[in-house]
N, C-alpha and C positions, 0 to 999 in steps of 0.2 A: 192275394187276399183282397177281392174287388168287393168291398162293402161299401154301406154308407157309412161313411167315417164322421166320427163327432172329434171335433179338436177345439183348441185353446187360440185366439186369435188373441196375441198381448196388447194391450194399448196403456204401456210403462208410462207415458204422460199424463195420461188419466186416472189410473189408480184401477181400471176397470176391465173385466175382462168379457168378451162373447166368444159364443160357443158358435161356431159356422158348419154344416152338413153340405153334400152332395153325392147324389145319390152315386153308388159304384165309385166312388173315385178314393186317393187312396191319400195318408198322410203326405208322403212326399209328393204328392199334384197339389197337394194344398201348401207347403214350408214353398214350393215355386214360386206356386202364382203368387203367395204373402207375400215376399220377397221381391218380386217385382210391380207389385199394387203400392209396396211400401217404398220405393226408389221412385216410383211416378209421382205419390202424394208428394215425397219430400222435397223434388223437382219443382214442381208447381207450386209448393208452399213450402218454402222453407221454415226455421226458428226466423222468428217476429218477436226477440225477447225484452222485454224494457223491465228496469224497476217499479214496483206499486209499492204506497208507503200502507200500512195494513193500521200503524197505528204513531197518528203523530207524535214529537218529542215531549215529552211533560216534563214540569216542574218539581219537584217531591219537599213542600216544604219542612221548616225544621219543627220540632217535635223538643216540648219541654219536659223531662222526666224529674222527679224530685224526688227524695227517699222520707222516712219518717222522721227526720234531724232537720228536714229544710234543705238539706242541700239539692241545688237544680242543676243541672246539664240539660245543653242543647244538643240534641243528634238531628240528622239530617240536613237540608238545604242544599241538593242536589238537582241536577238538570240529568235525565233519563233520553239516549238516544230516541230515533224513532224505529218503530219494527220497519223492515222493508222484506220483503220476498220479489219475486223475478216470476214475470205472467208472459208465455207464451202467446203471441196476440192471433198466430196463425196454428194453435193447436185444435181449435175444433173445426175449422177448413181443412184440415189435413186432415183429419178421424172421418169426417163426410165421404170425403175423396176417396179413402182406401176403402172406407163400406162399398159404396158408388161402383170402383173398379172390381171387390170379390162378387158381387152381386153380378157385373155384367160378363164374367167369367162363370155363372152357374150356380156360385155358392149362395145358400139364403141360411139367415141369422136362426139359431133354435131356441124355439121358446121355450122355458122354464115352464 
């Protein structure tokens, strides 16, 4: 079955997927070349991972409640970690890369 095949190129770090063509070739000429486009990016670039604070520690001060008698309570007066997430700092030199080598293997990206 020598068609042009449309397939699913994953790029799990990204969230995002393309679609790659060539003409007559087949799924498994394409899971190869992926496969080894994808062991060169990672070669040349590896994880470049560092923490990013997304949203600094805050304060949450306290809070006076009272009911219809007068009586008050304090709630709150807490310190709130900070957000952090983990940024890949070579993930979009490695998404280039692997475009870069399916392209100079034949494969060109299919437009929507």
């Amino acid at each position: 079955m020598r068609v042009g095949v449309l397939l699913l190129a994953g790029l799990a770090l990204a969230g995002c997927a393309e679609r790659w063509q060539k003409p007559g070739a087949t799924e498994a000429e394409f899971r190869t070349m992926e496969a080894q486009c994808t062991a060169h990016a990672n070669d040349r670039w590896p994880p470049m991972l560092r923490q990013e604070m997304m949203m600094p520690p805050r304060y949450v001060p306290p809070v006076r409640r009272c009911d219809a008698r007068g009586n008050c309570t304090w709630y709150g007066g807490w310190w709130e970690p900070p957000v952090m997430t983990v940024v890949d700092d070579h993930d979009r030199p490695r998404r280039q890369e692997r475009r870069a080598c399916y392209m100079g293997n034949g494969w060109m990206p299919v437009e929507d």
